[in-house]
C-alpha positions in Angstrom: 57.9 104.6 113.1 59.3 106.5 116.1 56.9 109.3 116.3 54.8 106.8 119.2 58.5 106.4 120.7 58.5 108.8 123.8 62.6 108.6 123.9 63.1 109.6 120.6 60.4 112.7 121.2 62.0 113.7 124.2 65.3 114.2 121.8 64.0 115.7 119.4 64.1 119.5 121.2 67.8 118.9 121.4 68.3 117.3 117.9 66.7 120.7 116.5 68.9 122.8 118.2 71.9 120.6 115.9 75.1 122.1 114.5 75.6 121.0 111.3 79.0 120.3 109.2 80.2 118.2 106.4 83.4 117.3 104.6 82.3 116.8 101.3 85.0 114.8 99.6 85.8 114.7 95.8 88.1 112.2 93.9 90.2 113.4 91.4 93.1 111.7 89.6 96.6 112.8 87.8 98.8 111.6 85.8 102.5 110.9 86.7 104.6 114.3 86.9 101.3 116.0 86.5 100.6 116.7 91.0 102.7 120.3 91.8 103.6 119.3 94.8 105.8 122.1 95.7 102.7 124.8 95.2 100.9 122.9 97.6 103.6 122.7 100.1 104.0 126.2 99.8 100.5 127.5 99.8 98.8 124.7 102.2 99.8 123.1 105.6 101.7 119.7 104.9 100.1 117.4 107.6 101.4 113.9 108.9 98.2 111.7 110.4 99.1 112.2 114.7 95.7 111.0 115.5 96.1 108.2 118.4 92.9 106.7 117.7 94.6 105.3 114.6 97.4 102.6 114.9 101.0 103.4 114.6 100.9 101.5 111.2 97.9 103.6 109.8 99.8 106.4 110.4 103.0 105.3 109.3 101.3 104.9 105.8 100.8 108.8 105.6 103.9 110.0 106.9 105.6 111.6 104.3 109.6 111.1 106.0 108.4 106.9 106.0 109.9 105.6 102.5 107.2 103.4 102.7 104.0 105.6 102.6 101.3 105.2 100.5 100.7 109.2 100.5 100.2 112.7 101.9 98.2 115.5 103.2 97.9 119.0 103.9 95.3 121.0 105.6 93.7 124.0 103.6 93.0 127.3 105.4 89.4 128.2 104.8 90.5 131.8 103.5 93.0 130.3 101.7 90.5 127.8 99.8 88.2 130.7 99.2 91.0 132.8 97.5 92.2 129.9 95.3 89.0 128.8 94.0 87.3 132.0 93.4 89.8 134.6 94.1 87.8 136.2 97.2 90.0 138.0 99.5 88.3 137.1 103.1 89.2 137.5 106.8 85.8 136.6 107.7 83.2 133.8 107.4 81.9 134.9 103.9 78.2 133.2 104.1 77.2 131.4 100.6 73.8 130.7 99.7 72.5 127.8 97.8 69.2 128.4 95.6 66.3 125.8 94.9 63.2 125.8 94.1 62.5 125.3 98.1 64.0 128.4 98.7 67.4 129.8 99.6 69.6 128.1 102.4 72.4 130.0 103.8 76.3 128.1 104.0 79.8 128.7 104.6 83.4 127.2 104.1 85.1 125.4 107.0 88.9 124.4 106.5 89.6 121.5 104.2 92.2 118.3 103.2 94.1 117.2 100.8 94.7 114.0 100.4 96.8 112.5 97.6 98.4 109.2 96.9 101.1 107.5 95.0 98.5 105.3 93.3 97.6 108.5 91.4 94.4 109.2 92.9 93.8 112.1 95.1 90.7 113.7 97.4 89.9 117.1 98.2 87.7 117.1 101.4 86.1 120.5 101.3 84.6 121.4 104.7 81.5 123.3 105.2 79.1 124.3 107.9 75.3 125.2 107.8 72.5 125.5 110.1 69.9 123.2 108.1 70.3 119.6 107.0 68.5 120.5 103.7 71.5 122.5 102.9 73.9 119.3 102.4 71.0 117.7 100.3 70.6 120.9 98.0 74.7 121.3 97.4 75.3 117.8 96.7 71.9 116.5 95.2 73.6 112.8 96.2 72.8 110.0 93.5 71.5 113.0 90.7 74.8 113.3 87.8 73.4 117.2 87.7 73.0 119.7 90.3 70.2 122.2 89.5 70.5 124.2 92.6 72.2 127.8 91.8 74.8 128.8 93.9 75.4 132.9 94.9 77.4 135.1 97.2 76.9 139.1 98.3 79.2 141.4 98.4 79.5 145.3 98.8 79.1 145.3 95.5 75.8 143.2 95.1 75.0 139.6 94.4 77.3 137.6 92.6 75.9 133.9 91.1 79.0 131.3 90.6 78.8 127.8 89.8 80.7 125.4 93.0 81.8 122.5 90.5 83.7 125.2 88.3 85.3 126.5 91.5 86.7 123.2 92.5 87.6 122.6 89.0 89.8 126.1 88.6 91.1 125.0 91.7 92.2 121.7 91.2 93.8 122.3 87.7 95.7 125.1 89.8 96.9 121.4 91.7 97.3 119.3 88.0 94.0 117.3 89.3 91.0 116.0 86.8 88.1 114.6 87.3 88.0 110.9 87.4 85.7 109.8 84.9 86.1 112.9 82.7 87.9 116.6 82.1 84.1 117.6 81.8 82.1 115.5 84.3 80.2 117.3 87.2 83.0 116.7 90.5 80.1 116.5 92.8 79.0 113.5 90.9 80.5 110.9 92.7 81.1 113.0 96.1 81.1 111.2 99.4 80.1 113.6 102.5 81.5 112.8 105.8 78.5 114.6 107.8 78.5 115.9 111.6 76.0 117.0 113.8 76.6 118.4 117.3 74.1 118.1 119.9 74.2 118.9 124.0 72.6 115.6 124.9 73.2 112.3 125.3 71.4 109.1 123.9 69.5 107.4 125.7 69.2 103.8 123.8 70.7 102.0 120.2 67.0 103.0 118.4 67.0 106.3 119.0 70.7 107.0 117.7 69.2 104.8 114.7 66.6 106.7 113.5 68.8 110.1 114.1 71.8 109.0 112.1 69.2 107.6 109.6 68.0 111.1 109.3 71.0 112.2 108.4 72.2 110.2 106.1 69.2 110.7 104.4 69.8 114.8 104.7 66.1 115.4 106.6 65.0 116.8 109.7 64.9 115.2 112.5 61.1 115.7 113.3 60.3 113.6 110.0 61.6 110.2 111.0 61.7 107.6 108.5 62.7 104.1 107.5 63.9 103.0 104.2 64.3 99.2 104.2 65.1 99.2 100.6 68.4 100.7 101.5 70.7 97.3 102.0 73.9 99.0 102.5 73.5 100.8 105.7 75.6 99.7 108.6 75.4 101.9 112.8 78.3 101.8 114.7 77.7 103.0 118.5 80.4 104.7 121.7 80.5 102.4 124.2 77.2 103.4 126.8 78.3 105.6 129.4 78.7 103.5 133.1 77.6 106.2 135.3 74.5 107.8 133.0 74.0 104.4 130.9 73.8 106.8 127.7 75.6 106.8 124.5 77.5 109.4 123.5 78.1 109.3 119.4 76.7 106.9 117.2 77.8 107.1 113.3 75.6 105.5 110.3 77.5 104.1 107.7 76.7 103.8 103.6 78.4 103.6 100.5 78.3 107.8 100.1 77.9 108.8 103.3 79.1 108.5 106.2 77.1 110.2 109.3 78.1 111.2 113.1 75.9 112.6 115.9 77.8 113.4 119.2 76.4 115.2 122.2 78.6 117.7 123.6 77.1 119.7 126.7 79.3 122.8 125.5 78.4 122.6 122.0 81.9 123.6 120.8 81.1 122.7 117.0 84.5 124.6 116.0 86.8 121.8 117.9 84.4 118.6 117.1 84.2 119.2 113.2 88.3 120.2 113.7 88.3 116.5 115.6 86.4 114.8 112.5 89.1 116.3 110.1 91.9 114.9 111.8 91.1 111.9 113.4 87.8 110.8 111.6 88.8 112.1 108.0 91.7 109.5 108.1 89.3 106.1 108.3 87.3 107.7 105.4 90.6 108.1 103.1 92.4 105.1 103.8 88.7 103.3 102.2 88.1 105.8 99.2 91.8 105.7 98.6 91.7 101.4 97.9 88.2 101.8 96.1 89.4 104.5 93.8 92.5 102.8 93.1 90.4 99.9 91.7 88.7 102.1 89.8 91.7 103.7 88.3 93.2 100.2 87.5 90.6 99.0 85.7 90.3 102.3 83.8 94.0 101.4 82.8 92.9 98.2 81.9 90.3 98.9 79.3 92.8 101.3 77.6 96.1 99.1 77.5 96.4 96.9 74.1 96.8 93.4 75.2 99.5 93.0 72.7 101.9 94.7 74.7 103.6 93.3 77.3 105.1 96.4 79.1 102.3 97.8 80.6 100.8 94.5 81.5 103.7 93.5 83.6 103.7 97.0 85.0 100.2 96.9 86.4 100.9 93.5 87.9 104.1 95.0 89.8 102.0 97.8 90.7 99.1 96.1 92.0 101.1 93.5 93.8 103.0 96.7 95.8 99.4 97.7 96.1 97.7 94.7 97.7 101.4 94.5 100.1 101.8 98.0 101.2 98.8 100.2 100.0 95.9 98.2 101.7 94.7 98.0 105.3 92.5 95.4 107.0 90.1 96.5 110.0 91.9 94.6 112.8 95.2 96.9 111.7 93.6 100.3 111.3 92.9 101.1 115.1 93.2 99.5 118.7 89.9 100.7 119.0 86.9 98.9 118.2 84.8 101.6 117.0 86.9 102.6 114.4 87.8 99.3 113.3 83.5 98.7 112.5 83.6 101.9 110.7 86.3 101.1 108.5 85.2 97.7 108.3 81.7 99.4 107.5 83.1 101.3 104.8 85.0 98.6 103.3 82.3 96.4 103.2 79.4 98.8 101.4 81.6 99.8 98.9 82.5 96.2 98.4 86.5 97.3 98.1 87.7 93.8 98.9 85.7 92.1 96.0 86.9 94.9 94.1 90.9 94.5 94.7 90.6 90.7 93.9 88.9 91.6 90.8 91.3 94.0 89.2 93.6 91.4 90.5 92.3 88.5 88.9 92.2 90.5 85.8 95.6 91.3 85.7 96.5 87.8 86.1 94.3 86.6 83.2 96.0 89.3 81.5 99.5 88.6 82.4 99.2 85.2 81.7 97.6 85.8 78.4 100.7 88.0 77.8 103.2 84.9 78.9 101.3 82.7 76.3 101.5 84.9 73.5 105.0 85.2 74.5 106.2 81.9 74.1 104.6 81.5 70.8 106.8 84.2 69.1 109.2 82.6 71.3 108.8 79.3 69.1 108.3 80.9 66.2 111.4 82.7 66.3 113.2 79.9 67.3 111.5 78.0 64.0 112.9 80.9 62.4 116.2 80.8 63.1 116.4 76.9 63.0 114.9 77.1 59.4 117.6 80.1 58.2 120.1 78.0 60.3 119.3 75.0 57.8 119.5 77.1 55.1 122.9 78.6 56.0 124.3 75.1 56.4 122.9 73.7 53.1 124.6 77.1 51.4 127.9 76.3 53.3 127.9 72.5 52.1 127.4 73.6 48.9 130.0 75.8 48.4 132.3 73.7 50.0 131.4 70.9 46.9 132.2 73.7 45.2 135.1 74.7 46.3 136.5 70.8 46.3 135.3 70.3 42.6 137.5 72.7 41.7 140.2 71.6 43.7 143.4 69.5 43.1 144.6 66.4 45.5 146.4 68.5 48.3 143.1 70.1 49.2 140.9 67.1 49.2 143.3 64.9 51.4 144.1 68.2 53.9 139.8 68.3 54.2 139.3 64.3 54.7 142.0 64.6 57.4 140.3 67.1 59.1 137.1 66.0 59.0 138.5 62.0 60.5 140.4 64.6 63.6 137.0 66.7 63.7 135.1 62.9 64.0 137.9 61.3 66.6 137.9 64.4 68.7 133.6 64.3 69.1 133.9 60.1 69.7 136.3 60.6 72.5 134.3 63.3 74.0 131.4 60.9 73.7 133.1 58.2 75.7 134.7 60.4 77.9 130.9 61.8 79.0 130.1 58.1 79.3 132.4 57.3 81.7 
């Protein structure tokens, strides 16, 4: 469509010479008690969101001194990521290779995040750089529940072959993390990659950031531009054009896995702009996966709680009414700035999280109320129970007292009719009494 399009060719020298990152972020849950949260203090950098482009209540909600926050982070050396999950002592950039049938492609680790949150869900954002976009599309094989690519190292030693999903997954029990569907199920399965590409120059209109974010959502070159109008979900979010140059300096395309950023930097200083995405950009991502994840979880809890039980019904309810009141963000609240405010707004609405909290809500109430109705009918029928043994005790105590006064000579009858006229007097004059 834009290969006609003389703007988007005269990018395209610039747009090849791309640095190329991605946080590729995994959900995980645990269960309570499970999280060490002591080994990750110890062995990670415990990090409080400082990010001004988010609003003092965003970052409130993951401050870990705030009694009120939803959650916490840390930052995770690269080295010290590497060690963890595979036990490779490195002080420098170890390059890892991923293996296809299109060839070998050549990738290393960046440092990562840690998200986790009181709702029991948690994300490990694992950074990592390359120099082709292929690469991202060969790791993560997005919308494929198997990954056939082979994954290999080199040391002094030789080549070493390892599989990525089973280093994340010795890592994260390390952290007393599982995967979210299943202990067995393939982590990169439901990954979401927060993508970056660096180039040195500027936009110079909406359609040509378009196609170029397009591309790399889609994980292709640049030089291949394509549409896809089947793709409903897709949402661009643009910087504010430049009122000296009348250029654009970022523009981000938004989907329900992917979220993908292009901004020109004339130094090219990829270090500090994927460094920027993991602190102020990784945020907006979080805060979304965090409330769609949490859905997911209550519903999981849902299908496994026995309706005849009242407990866990009324805890879910509390729980997702402290959910929907302090664990959830609207757009307007997330940022003074209007850029991030579309992307989270972007997010929010392609993963459909809204319709998703008022459905696990609406369930819990159908629930709940089910659980109040089957309530008060043991609540009758224990009060028919003890009305009908009440019955039965005073039919047993009138009988014995026939019993007793058959048996019994004058004194005791006249002392019983004399009580029972006092007994009758007393309940007529509280009567009138009352009706005065």
């Amino acid at each position: 469509m834009y290969m006609d399009n003389t703007e988007y060719i005269a990018m395209l020298p610039f747009l090849d010479q791309a640095c190329f990152g991605s946080y590729l972020i995994l959900p995980f849950q645990f269960l309570e008690g499970d999280f060490r949260f002591e080994w990750a203090d110890s062995n990670f950098s415990p990090r409080d969101i400082e990010t001004v482009d988010l609003s003092e209540t965003a970052r409130s909600m993951m401050n870990r001194n705030n009694p009120g926050s939803i959650g916490q982070c840390w930052m995770i050396p690269r080295n010290i990521l590497l060690n963890e999950m595979a036990g490779i002592k490195d002080t420098e950039d170890l390059p890892l290779y991923v293996e296809t049938e299109k060839g070998r492609r050549c990738f290393t680790l960046t440092d990562s995040w840690l998200y986790v949150f009181h709702s029991h869900v948690a994300f490990l954002a694992i950074g990592i750089c390359f120099d082709e976009i292929e690469t991202l599309a060969d790791i993560v094989n997005l919308g494929g529940m198997n990954n056939r690519a082979a994954f290999c190292y080199e040391d002094a030693s030789g080549r070493k072959d390892f599989s990525f999903s089973e280093w994340v997954d010795h890592f994260t029990a390390k952290l007393g993390l599982h995967g979210f569907f299943s202990r067995e199920s393939n982590p990169f399965a439901d990954v979401f990659t927060y993508t970056l590409a660096v180039i040195s120059e500027r936009f110079p209109n909406l359609e040509v950031m378009k196609q170029a974010t397009f591309n790399l959502h889609l994980m292709i070159p640049f030089n291949n531009p394509v549409r896809d109008n089947s793709e409903e979900d897709v949402r661009f979010v643009y910087a504010k054009i430049g009122e000296i140059s009348h250029t654009f300096r970022w523009a981000a395309c938004v989907t329900s896995q992917t979220l993908s950023y292009i901004v020109a930097d004339p130094k090219m200083d990829f270090k500090s702009q994927m460094e920027i995405r993991g602190r102020a950009g990784l945020p907006v991502v979080m805060f979304a996966l965090y409330e769609k994840f949490t859905c997911i979880r209550y519903i999981k809890a849902l299908a496994e709680t026995d309706i005849h039980h009242l407990n866990p019904i009324q805890k879910l309810k509390m729980e997702m009414l402290e959910f929907k009141a302090y664990g959830t963000l609207s757009p307007s609240n997330i940022s003074r700035w209007s850029n991030i405010k579309q992307i989270y707004r972007a997010l929010l609405e392609t993963n459909e999280i809204p319709d998703a909290i008022d459905d696990v809500d609406h369930k819990i109430s159908i629930l709940a109320e089910h659980q109040r109705e089957l309530e008060s009918i043991r609540t009758e029928m224990l009060t028919n129970l003890i009305t009908a043994f009440g019955i039965i005790s005073i039919l047993e105590s009138v009988l014995g007292v026939i019993q007793i006064l058959l048996g019994a000579n004058m004194t005791i009858w006249i002392a019983s009719i004399l009580t029972t006229l006092v007994l009758f007097l007393i309940i007529l004059v509280t009567l009138f009494r009352k009706r005065d």
